[in-house]
NUFI-444438 format. One line per 3 residues: number of its first residue (from 1); their letters; for each residue x, y, z of C-alpha. Coordinates in nm, 3 decimals. Layout:
N
NUM	A	X,Y,Z  ...
This chain:
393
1	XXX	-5.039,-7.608,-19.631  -4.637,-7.573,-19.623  -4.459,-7.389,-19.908
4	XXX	-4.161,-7.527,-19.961  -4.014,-7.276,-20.284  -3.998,-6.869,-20.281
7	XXX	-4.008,-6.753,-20.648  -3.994,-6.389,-20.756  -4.103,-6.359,-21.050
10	XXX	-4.014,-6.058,-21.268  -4.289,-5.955,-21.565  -4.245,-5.706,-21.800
13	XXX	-4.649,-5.589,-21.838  -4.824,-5.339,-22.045  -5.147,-5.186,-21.862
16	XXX	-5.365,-5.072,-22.200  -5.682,-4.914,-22.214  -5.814,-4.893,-22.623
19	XXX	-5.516,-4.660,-22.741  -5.380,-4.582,-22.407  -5.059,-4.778,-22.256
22	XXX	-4.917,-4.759,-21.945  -4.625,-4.960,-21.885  -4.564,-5.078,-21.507
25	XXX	-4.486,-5.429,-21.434  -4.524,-5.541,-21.050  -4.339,-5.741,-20.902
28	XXX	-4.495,-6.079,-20.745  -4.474,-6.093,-20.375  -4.518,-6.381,-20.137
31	XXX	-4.707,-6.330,-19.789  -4.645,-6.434,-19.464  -4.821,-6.816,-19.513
34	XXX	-4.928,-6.801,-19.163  -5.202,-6.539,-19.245  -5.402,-6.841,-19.368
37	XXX	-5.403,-7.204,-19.398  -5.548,-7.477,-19.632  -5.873,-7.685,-19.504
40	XXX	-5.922,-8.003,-19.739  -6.287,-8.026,-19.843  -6.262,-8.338,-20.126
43	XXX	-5.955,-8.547,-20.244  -5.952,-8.799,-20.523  -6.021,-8.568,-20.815
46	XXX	-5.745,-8.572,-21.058  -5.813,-8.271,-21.244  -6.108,-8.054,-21.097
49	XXX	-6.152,-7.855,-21.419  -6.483,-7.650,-21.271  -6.672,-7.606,-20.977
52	XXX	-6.975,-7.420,-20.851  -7.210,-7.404,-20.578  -7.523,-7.520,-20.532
55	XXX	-7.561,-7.421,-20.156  -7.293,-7.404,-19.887  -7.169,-7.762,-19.826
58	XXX	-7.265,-7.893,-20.153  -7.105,-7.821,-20.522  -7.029,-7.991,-20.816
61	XXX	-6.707,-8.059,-20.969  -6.592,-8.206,-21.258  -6.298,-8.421,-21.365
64	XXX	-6.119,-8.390,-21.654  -6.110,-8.726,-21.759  -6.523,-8.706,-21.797
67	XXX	-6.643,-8.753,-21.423  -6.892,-8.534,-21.253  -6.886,-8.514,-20.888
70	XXX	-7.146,-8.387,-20.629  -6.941,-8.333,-20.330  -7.202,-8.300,-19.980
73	XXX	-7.007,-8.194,-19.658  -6.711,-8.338,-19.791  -6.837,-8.624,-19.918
76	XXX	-6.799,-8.718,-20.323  -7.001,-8.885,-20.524  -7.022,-8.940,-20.927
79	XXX	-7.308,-8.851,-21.086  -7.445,-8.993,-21.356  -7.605,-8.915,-21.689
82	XXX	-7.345,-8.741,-21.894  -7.322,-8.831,-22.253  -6.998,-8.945,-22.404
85	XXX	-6.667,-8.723,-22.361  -6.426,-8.632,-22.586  -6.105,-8.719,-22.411
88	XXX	-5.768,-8.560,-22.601  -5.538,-8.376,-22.464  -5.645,-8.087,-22.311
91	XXX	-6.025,-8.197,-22.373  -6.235,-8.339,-22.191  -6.532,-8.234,-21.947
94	XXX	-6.499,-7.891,-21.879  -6.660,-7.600,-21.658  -7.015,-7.690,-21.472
97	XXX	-7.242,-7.393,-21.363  -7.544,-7.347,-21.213  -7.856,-7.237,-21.318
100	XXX	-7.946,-6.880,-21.176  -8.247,-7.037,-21.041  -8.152,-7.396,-21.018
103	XXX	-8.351,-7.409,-20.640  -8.691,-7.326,-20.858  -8.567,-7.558,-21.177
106	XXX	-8.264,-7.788,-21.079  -8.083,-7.670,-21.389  -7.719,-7.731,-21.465
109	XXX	-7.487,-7.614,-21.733  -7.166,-7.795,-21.844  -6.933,-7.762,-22.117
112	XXX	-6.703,-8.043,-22.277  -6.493,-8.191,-22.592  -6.757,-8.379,-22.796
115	XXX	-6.799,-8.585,-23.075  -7.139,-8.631,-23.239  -7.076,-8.649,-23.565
118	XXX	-6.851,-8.994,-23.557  -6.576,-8.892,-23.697  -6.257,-8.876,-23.513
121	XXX	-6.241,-8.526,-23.390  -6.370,-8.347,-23.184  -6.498,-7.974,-23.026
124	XXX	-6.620,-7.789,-22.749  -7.002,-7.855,-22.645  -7.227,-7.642,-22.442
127	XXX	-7.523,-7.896,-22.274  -7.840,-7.791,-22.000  -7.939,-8.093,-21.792
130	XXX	-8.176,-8.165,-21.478  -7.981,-8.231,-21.207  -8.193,-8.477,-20.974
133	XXX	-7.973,-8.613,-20.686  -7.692,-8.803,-20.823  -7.848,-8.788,-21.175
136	XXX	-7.841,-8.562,-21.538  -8.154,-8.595,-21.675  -8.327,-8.405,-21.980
139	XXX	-7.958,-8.355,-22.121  -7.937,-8.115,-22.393  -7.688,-7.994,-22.639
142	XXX	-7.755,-7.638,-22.667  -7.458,-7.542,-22.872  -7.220,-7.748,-23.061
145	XXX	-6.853,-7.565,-23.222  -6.759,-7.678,-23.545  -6.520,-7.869,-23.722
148	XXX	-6.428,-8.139,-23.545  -6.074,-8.162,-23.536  -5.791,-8.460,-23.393
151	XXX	-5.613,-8.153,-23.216  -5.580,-8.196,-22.844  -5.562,-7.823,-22.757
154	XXX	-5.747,-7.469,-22.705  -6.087,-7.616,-22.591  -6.179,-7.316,-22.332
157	XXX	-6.395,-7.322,-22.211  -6.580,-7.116,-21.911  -6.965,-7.013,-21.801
160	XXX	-7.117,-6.731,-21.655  -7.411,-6.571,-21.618  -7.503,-6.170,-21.659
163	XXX	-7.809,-6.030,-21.471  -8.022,-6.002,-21.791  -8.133,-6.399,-21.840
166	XXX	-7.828,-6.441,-22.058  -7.519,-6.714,-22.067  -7.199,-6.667,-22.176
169	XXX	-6.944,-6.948,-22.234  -6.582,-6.924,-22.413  -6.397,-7.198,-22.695
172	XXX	-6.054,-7.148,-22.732  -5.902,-7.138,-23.121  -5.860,-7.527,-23.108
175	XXX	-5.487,-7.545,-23.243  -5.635,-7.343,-23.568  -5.467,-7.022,-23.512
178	XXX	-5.463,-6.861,-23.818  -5.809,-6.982,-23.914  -6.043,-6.981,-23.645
181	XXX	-6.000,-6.648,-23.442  -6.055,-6.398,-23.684  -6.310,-6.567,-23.917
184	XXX	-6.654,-6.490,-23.805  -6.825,-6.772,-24.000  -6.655,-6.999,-23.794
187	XXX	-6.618,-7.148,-23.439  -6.345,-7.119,-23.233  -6.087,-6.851,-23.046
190	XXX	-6.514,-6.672,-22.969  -6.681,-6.594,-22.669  -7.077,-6.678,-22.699
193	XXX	-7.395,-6.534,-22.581  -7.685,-6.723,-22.539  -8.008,-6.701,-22.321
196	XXX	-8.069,-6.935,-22.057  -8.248,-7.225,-22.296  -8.040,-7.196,-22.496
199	XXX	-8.151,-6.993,-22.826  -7.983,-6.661,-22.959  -8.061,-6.322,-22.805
202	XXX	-8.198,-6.103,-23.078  -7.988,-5.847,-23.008  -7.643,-6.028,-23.061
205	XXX	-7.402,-5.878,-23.287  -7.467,-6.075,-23.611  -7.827,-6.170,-23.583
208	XXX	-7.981,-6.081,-23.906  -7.608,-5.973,-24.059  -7.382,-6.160,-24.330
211	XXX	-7.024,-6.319,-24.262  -7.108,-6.384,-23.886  -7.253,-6.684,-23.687
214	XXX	-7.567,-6.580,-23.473  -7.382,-6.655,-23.116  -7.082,-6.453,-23.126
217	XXX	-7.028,-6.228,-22.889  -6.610,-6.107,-22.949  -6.409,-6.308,-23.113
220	XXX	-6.008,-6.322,-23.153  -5.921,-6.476,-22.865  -5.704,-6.800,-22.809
223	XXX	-5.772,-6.978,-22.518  -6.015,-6.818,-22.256  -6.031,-7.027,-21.944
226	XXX	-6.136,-6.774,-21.669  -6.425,-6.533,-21.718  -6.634,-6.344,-21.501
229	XXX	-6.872,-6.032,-21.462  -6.726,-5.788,-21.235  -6.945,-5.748,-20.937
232	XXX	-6.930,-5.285,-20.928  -6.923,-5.249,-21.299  -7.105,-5.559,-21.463
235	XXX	-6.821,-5.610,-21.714  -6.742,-5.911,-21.904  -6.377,-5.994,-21.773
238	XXX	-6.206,-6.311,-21.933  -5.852,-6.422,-21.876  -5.670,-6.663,-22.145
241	XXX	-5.375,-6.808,-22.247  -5.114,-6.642,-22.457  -4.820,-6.873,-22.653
244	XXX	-4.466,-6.816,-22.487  -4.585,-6.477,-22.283  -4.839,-6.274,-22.376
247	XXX	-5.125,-6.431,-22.106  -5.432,-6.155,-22.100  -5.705,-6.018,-21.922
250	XXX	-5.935,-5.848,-22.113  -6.262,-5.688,-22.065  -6.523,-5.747,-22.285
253	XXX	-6.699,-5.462,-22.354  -7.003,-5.468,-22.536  -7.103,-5.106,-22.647
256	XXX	-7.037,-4.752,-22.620  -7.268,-4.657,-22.329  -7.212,-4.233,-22.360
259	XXX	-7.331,-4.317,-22.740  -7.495,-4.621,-22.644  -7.454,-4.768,-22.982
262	XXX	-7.621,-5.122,-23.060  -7.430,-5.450,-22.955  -7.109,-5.431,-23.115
265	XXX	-6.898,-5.744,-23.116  -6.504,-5.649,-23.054  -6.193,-5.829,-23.195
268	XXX	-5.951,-5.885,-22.892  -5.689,-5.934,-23.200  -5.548,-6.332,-23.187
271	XXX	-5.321,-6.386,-23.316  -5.256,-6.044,-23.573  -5.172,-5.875,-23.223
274	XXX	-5.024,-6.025,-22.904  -4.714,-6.010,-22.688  -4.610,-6.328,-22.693
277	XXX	-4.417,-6.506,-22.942  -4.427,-6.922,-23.089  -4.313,-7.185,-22.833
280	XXX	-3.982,-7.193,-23.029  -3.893,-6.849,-22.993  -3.969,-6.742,-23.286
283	XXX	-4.234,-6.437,-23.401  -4.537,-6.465,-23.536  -4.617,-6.069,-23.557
286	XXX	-4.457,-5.802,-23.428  -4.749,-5.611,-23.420  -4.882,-5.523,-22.998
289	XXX	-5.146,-5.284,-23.046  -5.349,-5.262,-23.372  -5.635,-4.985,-23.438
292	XXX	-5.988,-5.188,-23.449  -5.861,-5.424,-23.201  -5.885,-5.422,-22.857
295	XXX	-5.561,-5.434,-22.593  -5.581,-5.636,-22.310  -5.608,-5.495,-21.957
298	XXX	-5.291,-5.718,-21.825  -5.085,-5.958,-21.985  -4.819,-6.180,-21.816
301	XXX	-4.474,-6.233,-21.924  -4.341,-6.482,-21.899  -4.687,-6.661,-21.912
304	XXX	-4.813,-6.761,-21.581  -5.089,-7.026,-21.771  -5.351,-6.943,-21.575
307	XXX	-5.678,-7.095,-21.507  -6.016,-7.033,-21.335  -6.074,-6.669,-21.185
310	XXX	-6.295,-6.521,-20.954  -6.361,-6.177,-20.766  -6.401,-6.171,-20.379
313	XXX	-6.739,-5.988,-20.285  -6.690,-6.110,-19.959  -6.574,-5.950,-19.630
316	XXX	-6.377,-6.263,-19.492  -6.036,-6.173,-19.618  -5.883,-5.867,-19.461
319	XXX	-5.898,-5.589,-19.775  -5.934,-5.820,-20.015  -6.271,-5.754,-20.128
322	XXX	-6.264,-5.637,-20.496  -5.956,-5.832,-20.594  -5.932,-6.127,-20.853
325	XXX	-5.821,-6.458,-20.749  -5.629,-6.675,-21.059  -5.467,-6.981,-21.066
328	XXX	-5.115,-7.090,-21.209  -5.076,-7.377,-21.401  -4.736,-7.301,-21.462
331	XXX	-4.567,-7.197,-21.167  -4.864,-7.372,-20.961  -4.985,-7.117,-20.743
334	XXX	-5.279,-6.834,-20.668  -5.241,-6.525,-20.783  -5.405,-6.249,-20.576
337	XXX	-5.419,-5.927,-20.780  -5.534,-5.621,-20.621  -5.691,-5.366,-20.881
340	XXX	-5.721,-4.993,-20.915  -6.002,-4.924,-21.158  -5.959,-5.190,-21.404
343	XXX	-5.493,-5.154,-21.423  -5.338,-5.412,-21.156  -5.183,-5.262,-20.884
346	XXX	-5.056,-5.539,-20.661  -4.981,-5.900,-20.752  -4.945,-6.168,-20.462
349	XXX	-4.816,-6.530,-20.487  -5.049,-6.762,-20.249  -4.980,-7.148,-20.167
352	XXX	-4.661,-7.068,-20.410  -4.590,-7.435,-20.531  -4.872,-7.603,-20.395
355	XXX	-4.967,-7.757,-20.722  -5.123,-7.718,-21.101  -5.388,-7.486,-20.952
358	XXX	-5.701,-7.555,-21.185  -6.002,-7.394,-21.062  -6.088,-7.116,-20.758
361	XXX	-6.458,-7.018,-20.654  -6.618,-6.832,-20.394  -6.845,-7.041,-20.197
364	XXX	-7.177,-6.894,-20.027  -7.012,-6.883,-19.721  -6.766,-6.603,-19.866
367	XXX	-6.455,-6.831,-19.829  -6.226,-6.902,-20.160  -6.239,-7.263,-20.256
370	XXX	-5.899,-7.351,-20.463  -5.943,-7.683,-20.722  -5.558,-7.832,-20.741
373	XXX	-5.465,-8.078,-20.954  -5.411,-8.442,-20.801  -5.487,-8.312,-20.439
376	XXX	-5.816,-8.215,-20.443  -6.056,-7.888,-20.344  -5.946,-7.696,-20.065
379	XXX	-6.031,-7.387,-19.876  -5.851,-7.070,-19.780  -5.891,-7.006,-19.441
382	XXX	-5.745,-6.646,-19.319  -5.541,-6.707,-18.979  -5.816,-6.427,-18.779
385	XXX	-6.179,-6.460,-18.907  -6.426,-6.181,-18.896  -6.764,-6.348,-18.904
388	XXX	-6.957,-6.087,-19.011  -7.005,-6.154,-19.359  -7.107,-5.928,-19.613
391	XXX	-7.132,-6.095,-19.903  -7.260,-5.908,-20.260  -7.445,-6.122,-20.453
């Protein structure tokens, strides 16, 4: 695919680590486009909001506007079965994911902007389903975020999986900035931990403990829409949005391991600490770093928006294995950021103005799959292939 636009953009970026900053802002830089090229896989789906594999020519998506989609060698088709969606704003159905054994139990999770309680608001909803063909069946509402509210922003929402039978999924602070973040006894601006049917690990930070709802697993956060566990290190990473700058990726760290103190949940600081500031341009704190708090890895300014995230494990690419893969709904491209330890190094601009770029995944067959808004999924297919694949599960 052509890119018509070259922008260079210029970030000023604060690498932290707890107490630690490091200030070095890199520049974006677009490669030669003829390294790769796009291959449509599906068109038609306005908004693919998440995708995930179930083997390697067939996934599911899903569309905004409430719409699940199996898509089999290219080839879309709705499924049914999913209860009513929440459509406002930035709501609506959310990230899909597969069960880590979904060949053994057909199991699907999804996320979306509910209402069940008939009034008119509404929040983010975690649900397990069978998926049987074309069809949800056994649906289940696992988790439900509370209040409802007629605010059509800061739903999340992600899902992943760890290697220890548990699921995490994200709900952003739904509008309720001041509110929902930093108060434990309620939902929103938290990242969750669950197992995989959907009850509450014993070991989570505020089983058994006052002030704190059962399924938190950190908390302060705005609006996490990209999370995954990093494939060397199994670390929690999670990108969200900031307000005007101030876009993060943090890792979510769970304990001291030298010490190896019990769970500890960690405050990633919305909004007492950030380095962004209101749409406006005015402040909201002037505080970027806060004792008890933790600093992001990375933030963006100016705010890139971005949305979905992934880490090549694959050999496919030509030294890209390692690096994280996020889109732009802003400037509507992929970002390609190569990492040393967990500080970014290198930050590339791919399909630079291609479109609102929603979702990206790595499919089975180690390729990059890219979800764009009103144009479809599409793969990223380097100009020389080596294929001898080794891909890390």
């Amino acid at each position: 695919m052509k890119n018509y636009f070259f922008l260079v953009i210029s970030t000023s970026i604060l690498f932290t680590n707890s107490c630690i900053s490091q200030e070095n802002p890199p520049l974006v830089s677009t490669p030669d486009q003829s390294k790769f090229s796009t291959e449509l896989i599906v068109d038609g789906i306005e908004s693919p909001w998440g995708m995930d594999f179930i083997s390697e020519n067939d996934f599911l998506a899903t569309e905004k506007k409430g719409v699940l989609y199996r898509v089999v060698n290219g080839v879309k088709k709705e499924v049914s079965g999913l209860p009513k969606i929440y459509v406002r704003g930035q709501g609506g159905l959310l990230d899909v994911a597969i069960h880590p054994d979904f060949k053994s139990n057909g199991i699907i999770y999804f996320t979306a902007a509910i209402n069940i309680e008939g009034d008119n608001g509404g929040n983010t909803g975690l649900y397990l389903a069978e998926l049987e063909g074309y069809e949800l069946k056994k649906v289940e509402l696992l988790y439900k975020a509370t209040p409802n509210t007629k605010k059509g922003q800061h739903f999340g929402s992600r899902i992943v999986f760890d290697n220890d039978g548990h699921l995490f999924f994200s709900v952003g602070d739904r509008g309720n900035r001041d509110v929902n973040p930093q108060n434990l006894e309620k939902d929103g601006g938290k990242i969750y931990r669950l197992k995989l049917d959907g009850t509450i690990p014993e070991d989570n930070p505020f089983v058994n403990k006052k002030g704190g709802i059962d399924a938190i697993y950190s908390y302060g956060h705005r609006n996490p829409q990209g999370m995954i566990f990093h494939y060397k290190t199994g670390e929690l990473w999670e990108h969200e949005h900031g307000p005007r700058g101030g876009d993060e990726i943090n890792i979510i760290r769970e304990r001291d391991s030298i010490r190896e103190e019990p769970l500890l949940s960690r405050n990633y600081g919305w909004p007492i600490v950030s380095n962004g500031i209101n749409y406006n341009g005015t402040s909201f704190t002037d505080i970027s770093s806060l004792e008890g708090t933790e600093s992001p890895s990375y933030f963006w300014t100016p705010s890139i928006a971005p949305s979905g995230m992934t880490m090549l494990t694959s050999d496919i690419y030509d030294k890209w294995k390692g690096n994280l893969f996020i889109g732009s709904l802003r400037f509507r491209y992929l970002e390609r950021i190569e990492l040393i330890g967990n500080y970014v190094y290198k930050r590339e601009k791919l399909l630079d103005r291609v479109g609102r770029v929603r979702e990206v995944v790595q499919g089975p067959d180690g390729f990059l799959y890219v979800g764009i808004e009103n144009k479809g999924v599409f793969k990223l297919v380097p100009s020389k292939v080596d294929f001898k694949i080794d891909i890390i599960n």
